[in-house]
C-alpha positions as CSV (number, residue, x, y, z in Angstrom):
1,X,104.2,123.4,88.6
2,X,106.0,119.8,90.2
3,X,107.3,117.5,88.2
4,X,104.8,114.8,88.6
5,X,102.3,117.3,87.9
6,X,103.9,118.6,84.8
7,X,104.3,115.1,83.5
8,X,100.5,114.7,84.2
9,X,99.8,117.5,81.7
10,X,102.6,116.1,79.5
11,X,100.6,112.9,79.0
12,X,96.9,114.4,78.6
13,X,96.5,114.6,75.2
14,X,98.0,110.6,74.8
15,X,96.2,108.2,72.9
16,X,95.3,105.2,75.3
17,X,97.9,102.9,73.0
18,X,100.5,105.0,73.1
19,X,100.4,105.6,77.3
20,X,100.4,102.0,77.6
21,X,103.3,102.0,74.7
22,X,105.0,104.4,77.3
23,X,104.4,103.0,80.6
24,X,105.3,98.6,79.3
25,X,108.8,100.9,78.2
26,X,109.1,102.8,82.0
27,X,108.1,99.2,83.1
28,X,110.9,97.3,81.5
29,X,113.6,99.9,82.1
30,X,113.0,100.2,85.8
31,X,112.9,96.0,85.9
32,X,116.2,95.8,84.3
33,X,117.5,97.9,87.3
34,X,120.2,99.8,85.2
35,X,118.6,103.6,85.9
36,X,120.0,106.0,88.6
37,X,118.1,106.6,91.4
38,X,117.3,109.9,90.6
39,X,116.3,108.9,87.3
40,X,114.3,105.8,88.6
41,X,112.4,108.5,90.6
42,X,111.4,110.5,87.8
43,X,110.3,107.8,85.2
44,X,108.7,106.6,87.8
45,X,106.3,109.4,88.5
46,X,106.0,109.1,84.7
47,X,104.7,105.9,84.8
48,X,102.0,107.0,87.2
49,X,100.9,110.2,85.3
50,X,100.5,107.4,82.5
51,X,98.6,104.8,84.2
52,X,96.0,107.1,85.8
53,X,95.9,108.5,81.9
54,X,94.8,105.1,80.8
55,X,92.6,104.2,83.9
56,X,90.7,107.4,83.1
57,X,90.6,106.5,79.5
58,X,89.1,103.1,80.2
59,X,86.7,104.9,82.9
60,X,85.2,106.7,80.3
61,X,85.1,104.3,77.8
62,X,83.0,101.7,79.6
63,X,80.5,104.5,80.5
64,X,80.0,104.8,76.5
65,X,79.6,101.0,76.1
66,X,76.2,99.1,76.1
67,X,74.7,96.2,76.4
68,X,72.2,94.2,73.7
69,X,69.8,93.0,75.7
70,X,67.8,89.9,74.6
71,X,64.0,89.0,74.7
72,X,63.2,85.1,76.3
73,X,63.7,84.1,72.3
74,X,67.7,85.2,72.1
75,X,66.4,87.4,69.3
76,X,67.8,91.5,70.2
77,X,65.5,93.2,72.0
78,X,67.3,97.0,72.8
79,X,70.6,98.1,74.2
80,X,70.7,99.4,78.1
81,X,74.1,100.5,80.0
82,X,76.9,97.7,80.6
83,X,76.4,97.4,84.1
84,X,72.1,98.1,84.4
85,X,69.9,95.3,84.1
């Protein structure tokens, strides 16, 4: 197993707050420039096992959310998916 793919698995189980906890920390570290090269490389590989974490997180979050749709009065008619009409 590679390391980018063990850090994948390392990150699965991660609570949407606390990968984006993780990846504003690998953020700030790399931006302040003070990590060895070596070690830039790994957190950085971190930092992308954690963001495609959250983007699947979100993914399937907005596929659970709906929309209250509204009759011609304002007044609740049903709920449909987010993006269907």
């Amino acid at each position: 197993m590679t390391d980018t793919t063990s850090a994948a698995a390392d990150v699965s189980s991660y609570s949407f707050e606390k990968a984006v906890a993780e990846l504003e920390s690998i953020v700030a570290r790399l931006e302040r420039g003070d990590v060895a090269l070596d070690d830039s490389i790994k957190i950085y590989e971190r930092g992308e096992a954690l963001k495609k974490h959250c983007e699947n997180l979100l993914t399937a979050a907005e596929k659970r959310i709906e929309k209250i749709r509204l009759d011609r009065n304002g007044a609740p008619q049903g709920v449909g998916p987010l993006d269907g009409e």
